[in-house]
Each structure stands twice: as structure tokens, then as C-alpha cells.
Biopython code that builds the backbone (N, CA, C, O; Angstrom):
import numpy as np
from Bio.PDB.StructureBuilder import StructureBuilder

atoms = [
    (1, "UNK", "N", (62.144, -5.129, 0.287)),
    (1, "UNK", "CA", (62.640, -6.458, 0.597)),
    (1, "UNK", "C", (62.868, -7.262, -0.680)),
    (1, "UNK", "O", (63.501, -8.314, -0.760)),
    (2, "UNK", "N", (62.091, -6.428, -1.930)),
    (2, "UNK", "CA", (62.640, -7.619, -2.792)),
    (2, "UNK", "C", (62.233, -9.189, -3.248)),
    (2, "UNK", "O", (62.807, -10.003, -3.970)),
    (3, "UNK", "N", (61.019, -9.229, -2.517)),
    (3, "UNK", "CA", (60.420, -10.891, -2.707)),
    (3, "UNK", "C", (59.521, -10.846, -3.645)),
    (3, "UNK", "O", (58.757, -9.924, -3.931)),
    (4, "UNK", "N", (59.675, -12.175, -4.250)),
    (4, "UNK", "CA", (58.652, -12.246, -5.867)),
    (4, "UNK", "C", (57.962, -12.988, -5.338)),
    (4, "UNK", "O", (58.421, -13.487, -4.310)),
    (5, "UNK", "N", (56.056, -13.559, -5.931)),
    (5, "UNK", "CA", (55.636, -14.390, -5.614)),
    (5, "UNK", "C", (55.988, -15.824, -6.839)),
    (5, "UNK", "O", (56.631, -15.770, -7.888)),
    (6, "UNK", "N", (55.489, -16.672, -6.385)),
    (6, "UNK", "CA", (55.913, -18.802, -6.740)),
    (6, "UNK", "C", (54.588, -18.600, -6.727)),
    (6, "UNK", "O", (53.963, -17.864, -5.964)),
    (7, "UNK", "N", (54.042, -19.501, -7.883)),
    (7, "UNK", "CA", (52.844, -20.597, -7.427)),
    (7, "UNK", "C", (52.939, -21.785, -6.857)),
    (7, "UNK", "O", (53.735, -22.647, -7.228)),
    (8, "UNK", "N", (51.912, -21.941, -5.661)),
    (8, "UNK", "CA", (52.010, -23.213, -5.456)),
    (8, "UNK", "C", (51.367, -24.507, -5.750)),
    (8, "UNK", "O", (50.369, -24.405, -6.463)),
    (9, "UNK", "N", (51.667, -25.614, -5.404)),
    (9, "UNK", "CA", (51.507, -26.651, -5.828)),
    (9, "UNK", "C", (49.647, -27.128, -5.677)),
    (9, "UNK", "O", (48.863, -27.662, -6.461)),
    (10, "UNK", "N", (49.515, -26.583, -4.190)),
    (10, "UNK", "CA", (48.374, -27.168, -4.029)),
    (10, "UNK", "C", (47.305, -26.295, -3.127)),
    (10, "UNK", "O", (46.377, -26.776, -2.477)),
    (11, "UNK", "N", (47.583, -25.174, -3.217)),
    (11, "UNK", "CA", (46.833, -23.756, -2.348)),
    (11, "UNK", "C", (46.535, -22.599, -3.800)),
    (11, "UNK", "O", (47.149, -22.691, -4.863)),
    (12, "UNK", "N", (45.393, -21.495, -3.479)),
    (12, "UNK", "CA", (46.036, -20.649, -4.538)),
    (12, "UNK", "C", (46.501, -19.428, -3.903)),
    (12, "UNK", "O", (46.271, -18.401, -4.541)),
    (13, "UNK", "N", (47.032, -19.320, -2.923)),
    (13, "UNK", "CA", (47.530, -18.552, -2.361)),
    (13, "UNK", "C", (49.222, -18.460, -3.022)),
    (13, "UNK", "O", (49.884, -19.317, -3.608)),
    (14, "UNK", "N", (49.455, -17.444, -2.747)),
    (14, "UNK", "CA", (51.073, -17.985, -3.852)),
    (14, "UNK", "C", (52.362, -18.016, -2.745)),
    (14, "UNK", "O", (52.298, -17.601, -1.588)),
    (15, "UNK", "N", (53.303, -18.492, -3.270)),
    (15, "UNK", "CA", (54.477, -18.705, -2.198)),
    (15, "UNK", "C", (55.354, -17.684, -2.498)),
    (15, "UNK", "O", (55.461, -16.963, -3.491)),
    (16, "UNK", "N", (56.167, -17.776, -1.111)),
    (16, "UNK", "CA", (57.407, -16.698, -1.545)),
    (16, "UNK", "C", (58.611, -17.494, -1.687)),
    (16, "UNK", "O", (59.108, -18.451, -1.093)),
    (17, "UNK", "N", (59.142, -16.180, -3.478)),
    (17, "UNK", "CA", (60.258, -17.628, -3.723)),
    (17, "UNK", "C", (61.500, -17.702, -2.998)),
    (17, "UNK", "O", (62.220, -18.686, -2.829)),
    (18, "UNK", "N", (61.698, -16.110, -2.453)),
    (18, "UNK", "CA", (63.095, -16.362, -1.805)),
    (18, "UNK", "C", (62.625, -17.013, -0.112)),
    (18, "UNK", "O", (63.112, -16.309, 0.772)),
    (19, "UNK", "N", (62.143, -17.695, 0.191)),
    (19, "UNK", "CA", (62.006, -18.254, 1.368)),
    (19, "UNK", "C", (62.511, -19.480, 0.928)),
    (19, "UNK", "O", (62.493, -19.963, -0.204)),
    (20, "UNK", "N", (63.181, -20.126, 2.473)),
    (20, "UNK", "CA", (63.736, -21.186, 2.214)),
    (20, "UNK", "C", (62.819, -22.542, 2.362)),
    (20, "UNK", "O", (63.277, -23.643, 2.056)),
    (21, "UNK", "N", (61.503, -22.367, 2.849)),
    (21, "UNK", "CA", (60.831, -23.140, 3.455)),
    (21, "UNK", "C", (59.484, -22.492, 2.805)),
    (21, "UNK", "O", (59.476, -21.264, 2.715)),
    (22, "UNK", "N", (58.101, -23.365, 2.248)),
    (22, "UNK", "CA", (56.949, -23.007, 2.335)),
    (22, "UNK", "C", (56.154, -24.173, 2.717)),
    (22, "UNK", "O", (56.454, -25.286, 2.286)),
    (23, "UNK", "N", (54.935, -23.949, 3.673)),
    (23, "UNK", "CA", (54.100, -25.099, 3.791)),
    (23, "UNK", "C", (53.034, -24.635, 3.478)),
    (23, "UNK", "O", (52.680, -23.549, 3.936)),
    (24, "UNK", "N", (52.379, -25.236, 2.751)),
    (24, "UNK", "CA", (51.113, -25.241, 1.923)),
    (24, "UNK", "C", (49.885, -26.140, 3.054)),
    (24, "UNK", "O", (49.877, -27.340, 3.330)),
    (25, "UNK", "N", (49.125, -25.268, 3.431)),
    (25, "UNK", "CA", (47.803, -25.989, 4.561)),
    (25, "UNK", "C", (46.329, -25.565, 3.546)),
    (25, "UNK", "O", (46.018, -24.919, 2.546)),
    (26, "UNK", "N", (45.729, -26.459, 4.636)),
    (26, "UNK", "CA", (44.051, -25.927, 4.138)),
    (26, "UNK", "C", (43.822, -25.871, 5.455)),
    (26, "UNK", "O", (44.245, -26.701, 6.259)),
    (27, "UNK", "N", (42.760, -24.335, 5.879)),
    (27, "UNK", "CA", (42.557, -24.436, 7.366)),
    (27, "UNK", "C", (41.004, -25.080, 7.158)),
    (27, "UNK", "O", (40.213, -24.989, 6.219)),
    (28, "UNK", "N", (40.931, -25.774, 8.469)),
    (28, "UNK", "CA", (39.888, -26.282, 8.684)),
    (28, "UNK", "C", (39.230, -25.987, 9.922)),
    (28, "UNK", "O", (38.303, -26.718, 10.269)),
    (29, "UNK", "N", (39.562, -25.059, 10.607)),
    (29, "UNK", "CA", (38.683, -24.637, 11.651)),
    (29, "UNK", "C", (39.289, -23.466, 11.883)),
    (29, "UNK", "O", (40.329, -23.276, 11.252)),
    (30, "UNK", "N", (38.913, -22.601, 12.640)),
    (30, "UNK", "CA", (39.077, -20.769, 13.015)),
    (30, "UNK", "C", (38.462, -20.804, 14.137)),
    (30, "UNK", "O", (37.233, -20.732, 14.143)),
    (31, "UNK", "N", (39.253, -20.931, 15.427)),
    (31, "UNK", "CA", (38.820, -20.479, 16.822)),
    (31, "UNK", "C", (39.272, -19.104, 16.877)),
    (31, "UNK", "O", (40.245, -18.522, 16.397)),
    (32, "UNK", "N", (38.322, -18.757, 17.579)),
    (32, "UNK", "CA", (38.147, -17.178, 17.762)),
    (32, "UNK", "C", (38.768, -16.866, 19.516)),
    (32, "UNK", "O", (38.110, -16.931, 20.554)),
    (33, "UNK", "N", (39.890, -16.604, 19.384)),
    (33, "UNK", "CA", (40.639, -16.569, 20.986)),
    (33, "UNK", "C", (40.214, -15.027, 21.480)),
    (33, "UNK", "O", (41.145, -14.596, 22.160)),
    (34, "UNK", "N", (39.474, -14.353, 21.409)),
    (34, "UNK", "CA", (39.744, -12.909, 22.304)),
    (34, "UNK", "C", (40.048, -12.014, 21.369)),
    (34, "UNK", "O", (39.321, -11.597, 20.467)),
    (35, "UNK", "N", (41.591, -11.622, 21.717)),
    (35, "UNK", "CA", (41.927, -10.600, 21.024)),
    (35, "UNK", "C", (42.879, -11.551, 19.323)),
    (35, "UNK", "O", (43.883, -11.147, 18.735)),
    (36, "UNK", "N", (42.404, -12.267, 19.149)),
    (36, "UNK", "CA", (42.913, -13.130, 18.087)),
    (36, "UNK", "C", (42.149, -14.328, 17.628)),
    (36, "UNK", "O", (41.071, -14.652, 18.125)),
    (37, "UNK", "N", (42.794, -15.030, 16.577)),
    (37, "UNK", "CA", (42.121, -16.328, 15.678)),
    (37, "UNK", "C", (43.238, -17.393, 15.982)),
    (37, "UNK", "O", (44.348, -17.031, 16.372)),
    (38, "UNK", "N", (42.863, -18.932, 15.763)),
    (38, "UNK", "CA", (43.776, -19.777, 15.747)),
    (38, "UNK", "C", (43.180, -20.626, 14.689)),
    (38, "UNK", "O", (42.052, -21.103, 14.564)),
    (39, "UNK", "N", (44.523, -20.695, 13.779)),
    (39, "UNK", "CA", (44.092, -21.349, 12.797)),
    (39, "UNK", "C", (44.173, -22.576, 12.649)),
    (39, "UNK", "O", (45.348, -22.658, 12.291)),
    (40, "UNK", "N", (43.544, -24.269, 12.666)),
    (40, "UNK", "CA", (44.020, -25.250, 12.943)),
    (40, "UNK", "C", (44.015, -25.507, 11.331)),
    (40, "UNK", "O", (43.284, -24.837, 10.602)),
    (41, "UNK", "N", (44.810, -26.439, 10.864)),
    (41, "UNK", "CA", (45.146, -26.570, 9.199)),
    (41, "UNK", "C", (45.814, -28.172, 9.158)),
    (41, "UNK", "O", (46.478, -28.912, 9.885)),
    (42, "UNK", "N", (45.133, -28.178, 7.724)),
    (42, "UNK", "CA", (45.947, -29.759, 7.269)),
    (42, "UNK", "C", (47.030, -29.065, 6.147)),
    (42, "UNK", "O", (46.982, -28.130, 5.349)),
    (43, "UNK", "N", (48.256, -30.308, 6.659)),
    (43, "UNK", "CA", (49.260, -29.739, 5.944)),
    (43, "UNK", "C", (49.049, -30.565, 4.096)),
    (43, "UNK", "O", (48.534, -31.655, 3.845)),
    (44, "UNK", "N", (49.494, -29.829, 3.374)),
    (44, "UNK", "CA", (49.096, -30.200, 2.213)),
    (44, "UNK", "C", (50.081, -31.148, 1.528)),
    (44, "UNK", "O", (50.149, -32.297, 1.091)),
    (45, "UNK", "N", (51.178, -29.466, 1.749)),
    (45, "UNK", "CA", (53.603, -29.881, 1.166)),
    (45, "UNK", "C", (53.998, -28.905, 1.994)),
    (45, "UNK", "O", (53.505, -27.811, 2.268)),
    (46, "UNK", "N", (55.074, -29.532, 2.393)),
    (46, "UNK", "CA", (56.048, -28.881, 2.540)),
    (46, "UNK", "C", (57.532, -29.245, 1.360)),
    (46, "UNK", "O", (58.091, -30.252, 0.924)),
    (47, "UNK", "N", (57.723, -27.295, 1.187)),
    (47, "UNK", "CA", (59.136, -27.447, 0.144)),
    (47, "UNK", "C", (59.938, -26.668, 0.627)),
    (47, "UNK", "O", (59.623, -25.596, 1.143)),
    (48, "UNK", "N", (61.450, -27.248, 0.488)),
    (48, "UNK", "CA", (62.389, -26.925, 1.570)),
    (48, "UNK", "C", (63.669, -26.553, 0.225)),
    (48, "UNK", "O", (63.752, -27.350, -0.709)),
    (49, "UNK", "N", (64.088, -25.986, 0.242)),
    (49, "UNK", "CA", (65.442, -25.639, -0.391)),
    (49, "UNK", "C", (66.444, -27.477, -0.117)),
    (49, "UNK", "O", (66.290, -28.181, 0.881)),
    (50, "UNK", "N", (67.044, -27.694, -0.885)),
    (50, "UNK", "CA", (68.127, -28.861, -0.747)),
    (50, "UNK", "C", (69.343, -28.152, 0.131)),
    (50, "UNK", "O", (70.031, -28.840, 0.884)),
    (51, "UNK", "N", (69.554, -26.755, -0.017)),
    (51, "UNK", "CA", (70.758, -26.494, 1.197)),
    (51, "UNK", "C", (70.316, -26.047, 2.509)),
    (51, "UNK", "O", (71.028, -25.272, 3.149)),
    (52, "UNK", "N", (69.169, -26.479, 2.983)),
    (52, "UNK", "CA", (68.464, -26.526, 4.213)),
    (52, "UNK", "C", (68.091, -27.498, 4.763)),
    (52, "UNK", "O", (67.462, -27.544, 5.820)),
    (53, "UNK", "N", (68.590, -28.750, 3.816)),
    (53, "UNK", "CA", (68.525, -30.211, 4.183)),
    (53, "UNK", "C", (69.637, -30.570, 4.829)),
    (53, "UNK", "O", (70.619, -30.538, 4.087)),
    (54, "UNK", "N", (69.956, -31.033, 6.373)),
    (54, "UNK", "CA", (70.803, -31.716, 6.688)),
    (54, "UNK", "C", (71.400, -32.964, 6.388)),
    (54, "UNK", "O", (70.547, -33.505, 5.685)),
    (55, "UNK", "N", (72.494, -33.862, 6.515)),
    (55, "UNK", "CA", (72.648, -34.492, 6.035)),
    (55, "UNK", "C", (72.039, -36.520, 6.606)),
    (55, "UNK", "O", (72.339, -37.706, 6.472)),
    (56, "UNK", "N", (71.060, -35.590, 7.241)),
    (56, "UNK", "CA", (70.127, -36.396, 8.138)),
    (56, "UNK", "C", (68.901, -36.581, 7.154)),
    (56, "UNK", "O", (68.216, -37.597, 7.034)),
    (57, "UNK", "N", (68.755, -35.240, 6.396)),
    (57, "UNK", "CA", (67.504, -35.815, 5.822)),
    (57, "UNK", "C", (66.641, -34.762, 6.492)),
    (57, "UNK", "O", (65.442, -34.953, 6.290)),
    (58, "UNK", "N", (67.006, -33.419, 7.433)),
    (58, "UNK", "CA", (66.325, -33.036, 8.108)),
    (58, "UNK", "C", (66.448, -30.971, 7.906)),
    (58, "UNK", "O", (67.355, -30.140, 7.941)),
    (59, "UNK", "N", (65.079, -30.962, 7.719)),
    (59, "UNK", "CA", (65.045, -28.899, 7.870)),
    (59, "UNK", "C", (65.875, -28.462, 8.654)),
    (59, "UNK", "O", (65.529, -28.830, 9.776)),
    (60, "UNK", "N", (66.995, -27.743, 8.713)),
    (60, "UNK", "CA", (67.978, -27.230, 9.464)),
    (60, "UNK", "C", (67.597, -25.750, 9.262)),
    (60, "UNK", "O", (67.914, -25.086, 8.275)),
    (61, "UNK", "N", (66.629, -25.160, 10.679)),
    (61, "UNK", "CA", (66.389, -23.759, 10.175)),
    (61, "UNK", "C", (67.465, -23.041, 10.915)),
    (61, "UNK", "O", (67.264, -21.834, 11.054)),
    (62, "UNK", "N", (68.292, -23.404, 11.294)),
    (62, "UNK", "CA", (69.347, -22.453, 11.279)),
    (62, "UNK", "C", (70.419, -21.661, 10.227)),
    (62, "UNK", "O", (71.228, -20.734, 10.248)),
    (63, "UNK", "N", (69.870, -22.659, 9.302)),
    (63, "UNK", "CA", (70.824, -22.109, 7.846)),
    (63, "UNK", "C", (69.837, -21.124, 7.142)),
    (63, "UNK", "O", (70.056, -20.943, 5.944)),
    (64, "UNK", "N", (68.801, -20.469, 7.694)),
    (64, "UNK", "CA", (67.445, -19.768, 6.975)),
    (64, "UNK", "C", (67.816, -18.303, 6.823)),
    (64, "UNK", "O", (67.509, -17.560, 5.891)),
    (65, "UNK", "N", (68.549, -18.013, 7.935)),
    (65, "UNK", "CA", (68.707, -16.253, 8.115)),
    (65, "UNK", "C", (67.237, -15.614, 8.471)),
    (65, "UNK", "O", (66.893, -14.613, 7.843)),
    (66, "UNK", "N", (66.308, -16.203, 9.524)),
    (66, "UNK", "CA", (65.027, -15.833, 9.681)),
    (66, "UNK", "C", (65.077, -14.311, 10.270)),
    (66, "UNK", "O", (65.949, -13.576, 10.735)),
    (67, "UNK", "N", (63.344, -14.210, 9.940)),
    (67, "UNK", "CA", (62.813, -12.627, 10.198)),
    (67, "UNK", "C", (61.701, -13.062, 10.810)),
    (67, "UNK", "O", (61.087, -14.108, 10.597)),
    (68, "UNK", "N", (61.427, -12.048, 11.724)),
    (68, "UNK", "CA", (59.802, -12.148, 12.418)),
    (68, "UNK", "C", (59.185, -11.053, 12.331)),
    (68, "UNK", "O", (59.952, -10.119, 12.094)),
    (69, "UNK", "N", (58.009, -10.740, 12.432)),
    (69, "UNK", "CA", (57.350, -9.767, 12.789)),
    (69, "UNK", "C", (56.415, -9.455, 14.027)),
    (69, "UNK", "O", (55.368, -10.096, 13.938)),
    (70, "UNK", "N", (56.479, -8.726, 15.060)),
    (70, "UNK", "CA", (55.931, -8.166, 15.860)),
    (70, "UNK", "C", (55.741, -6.563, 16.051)),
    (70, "UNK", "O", (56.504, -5.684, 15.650)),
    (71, "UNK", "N", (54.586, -6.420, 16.733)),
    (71, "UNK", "CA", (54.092, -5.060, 17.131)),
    (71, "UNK", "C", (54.344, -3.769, 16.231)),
    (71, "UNK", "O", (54.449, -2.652, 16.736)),
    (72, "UNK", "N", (54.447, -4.039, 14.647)),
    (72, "UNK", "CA", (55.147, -3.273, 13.375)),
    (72, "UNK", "C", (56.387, -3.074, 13.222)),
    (72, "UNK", "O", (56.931, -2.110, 12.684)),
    (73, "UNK", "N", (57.015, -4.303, 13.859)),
    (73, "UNK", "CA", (58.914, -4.022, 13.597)),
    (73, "UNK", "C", (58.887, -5.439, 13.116)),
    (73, "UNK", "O", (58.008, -6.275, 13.323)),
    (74, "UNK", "N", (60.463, -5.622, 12.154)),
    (74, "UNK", "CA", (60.906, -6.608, 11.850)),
    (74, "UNK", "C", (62.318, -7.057, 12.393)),
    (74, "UNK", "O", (63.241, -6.253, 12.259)),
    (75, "UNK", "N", (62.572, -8.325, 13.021)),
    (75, "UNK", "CA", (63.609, -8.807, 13.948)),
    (75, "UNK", "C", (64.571, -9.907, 12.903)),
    (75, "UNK", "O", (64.260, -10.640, 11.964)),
    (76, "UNK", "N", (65.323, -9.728, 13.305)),
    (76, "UNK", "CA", (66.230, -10.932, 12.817)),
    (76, "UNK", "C", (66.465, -12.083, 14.139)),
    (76, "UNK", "O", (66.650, -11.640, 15.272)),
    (77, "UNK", "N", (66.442, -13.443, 13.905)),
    (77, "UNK", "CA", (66.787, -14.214, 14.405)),
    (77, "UNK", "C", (67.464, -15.358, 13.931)),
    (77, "UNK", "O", (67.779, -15.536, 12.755)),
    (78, "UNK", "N", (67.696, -16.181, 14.928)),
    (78, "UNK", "CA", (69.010, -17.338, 14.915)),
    (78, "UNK", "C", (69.578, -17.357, 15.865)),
    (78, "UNK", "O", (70.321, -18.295, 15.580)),
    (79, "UNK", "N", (70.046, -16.898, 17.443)),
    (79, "UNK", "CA", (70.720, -17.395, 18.056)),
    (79, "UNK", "C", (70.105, -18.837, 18.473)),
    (79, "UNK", "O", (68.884, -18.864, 18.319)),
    (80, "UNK", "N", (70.597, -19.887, 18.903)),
    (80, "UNK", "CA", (69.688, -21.095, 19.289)),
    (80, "UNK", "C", (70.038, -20.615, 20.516)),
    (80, "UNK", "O", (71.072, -20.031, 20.841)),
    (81, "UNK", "N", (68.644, -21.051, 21.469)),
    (81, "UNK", "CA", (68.212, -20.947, 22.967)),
    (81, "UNK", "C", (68.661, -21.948, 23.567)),
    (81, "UNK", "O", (69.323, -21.803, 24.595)),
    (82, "UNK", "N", (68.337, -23.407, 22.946)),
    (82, "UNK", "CA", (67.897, -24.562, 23.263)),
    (82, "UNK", "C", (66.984, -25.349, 23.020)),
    (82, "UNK", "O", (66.091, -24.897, 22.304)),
    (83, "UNK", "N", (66.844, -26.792, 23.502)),
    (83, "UNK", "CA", (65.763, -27.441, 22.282)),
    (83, "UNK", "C", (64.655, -27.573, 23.181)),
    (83, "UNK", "O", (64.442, -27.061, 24.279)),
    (84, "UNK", "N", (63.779, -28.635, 22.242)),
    (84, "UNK", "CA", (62.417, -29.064, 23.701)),
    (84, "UNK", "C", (62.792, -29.622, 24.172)),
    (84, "UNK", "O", (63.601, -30.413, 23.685)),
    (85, "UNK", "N", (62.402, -29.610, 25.755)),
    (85, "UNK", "CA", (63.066, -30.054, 26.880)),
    (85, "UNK", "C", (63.875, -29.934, 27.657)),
    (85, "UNK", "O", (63.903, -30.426, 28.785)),
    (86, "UNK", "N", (64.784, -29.137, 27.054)),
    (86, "UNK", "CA", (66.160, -28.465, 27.763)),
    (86, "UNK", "C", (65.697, -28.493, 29.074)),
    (86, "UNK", "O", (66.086, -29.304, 29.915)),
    (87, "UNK", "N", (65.063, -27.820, 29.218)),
    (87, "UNK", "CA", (64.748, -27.057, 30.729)),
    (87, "UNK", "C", (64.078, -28.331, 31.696)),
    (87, "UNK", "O", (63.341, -28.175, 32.669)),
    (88, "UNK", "N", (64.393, -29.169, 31.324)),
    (88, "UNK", "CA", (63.827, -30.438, 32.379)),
    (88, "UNK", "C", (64.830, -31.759, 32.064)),
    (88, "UNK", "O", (64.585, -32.904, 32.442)),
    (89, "UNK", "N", (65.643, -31.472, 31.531)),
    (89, "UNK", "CA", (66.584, -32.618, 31.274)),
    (89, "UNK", "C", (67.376, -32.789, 32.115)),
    (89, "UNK", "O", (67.928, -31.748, 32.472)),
    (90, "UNK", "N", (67.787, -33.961, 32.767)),
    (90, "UNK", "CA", (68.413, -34.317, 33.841)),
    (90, "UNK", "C", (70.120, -33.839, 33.071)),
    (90, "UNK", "O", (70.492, -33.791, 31.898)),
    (91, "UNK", "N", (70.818, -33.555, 34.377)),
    (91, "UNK", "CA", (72.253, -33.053, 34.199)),
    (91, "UNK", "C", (73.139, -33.844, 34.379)),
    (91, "UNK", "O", (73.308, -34.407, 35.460)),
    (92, "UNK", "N", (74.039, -34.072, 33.100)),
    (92, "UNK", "CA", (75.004, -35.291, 33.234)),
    (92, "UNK", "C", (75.954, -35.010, 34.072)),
    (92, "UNK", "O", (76.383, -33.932, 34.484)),
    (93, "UNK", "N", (76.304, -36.329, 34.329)),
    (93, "UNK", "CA", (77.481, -36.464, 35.706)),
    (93, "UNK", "C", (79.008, -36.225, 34.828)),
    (93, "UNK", "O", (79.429, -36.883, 33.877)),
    (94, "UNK", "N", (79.517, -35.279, 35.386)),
    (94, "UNK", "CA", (81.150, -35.346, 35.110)),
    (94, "UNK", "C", (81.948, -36.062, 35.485)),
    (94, "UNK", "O", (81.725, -36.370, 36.656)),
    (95, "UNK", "N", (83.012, -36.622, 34.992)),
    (95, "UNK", "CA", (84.098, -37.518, 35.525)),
    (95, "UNK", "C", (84.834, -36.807, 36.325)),
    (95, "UNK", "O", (85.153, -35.781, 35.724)),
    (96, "UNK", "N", (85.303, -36.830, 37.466)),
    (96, "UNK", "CA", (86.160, -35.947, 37.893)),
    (96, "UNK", "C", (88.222, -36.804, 38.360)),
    (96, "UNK", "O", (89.118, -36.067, 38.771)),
]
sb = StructureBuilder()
sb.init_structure("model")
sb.init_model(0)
sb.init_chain("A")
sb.init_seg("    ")
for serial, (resi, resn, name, xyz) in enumerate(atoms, 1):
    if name == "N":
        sb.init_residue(resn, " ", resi, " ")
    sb.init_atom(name, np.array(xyz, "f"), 0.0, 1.0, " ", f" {name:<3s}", serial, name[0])
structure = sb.get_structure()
């Protein structure tokens, strides 16, 4: 893949530089769910690339080219689904 590590600003964990996005936390608690952990964290920074800034002022992760990982495979994503709420938003009236 090709990724170098960044130091960061305020963790010593190091960042990755080709990511478009890093947030830097301190966790402060570790619930123990079952078959997993949940990590609750204070955010420290967030650093965002300037061509991932909309012209709102806002993270546009659609310009990211994201990857995920599950069950030992890696996915590409980006289609948008829809936002929060979609699925309960009242349906506008058409003019007819």
C-alpha cells in the first residue's frame, strides 16, 4: 500500500501521511462489550487536507477515495446511501 508514517501533534502514536483525514484522541475509558472493546476518547485535532475542505468550511469525505476493513478483506467505498435521517424524513409534495 505504500503508506509512510507523520508525527503527530499531540498523541505518540504516529499518523498516516497519505490519509486525508487524522484525528488525534486520548481514550479515556475501555468498555469491554463481549466479543469486543469500545473505546470512548477525547478528541485532541483533527487535520484534514485543504482539498477535503468544502467550500463551506466543511470535511467532504467523499473526495477521500475510502477503504475499510472487515473479516481480513479490504473494500473500497463512496457510493453515498443517504444522510441521517433520510429514512424518516417527511416526503415533499410535487406540483402537479
Amino acid at each position: 500500500m505504500n503508506l509512510h508514517k507523520e508525527k503527530a501533534n499531540f498523541v505518540k502514536c504516529p499518523l498516516i501521511k497519505e490519509s486525508p483525514a487524522s484525528i488525534e484522541c486520548k481514550v479515556k475509558e475501555i468498555k469491554e462489550l463481549g466479543s469486543h472493546h469500545m473505546f470512548i476518547a477525547e478528541v485532541l485535532a483533527i487535520n484534514a487536507e485543504d482539498e477535503y475542505i468544502n467550500e463551506k468550511g466543511a470535511f467532504d469525505i467523499s473526495k477521500c477515495n475510502l477503504i475499510t476493513y472487515a473479516n481480513g478483506n479490504y473494500y473500497t467505498l463512496g457510493k453515498k446511501l443517504g444522510r441521517f435521517g433520510f429514512s424518516v424524513q417527511k416526503k415533499r409534495k410535487t406540483r402537479k
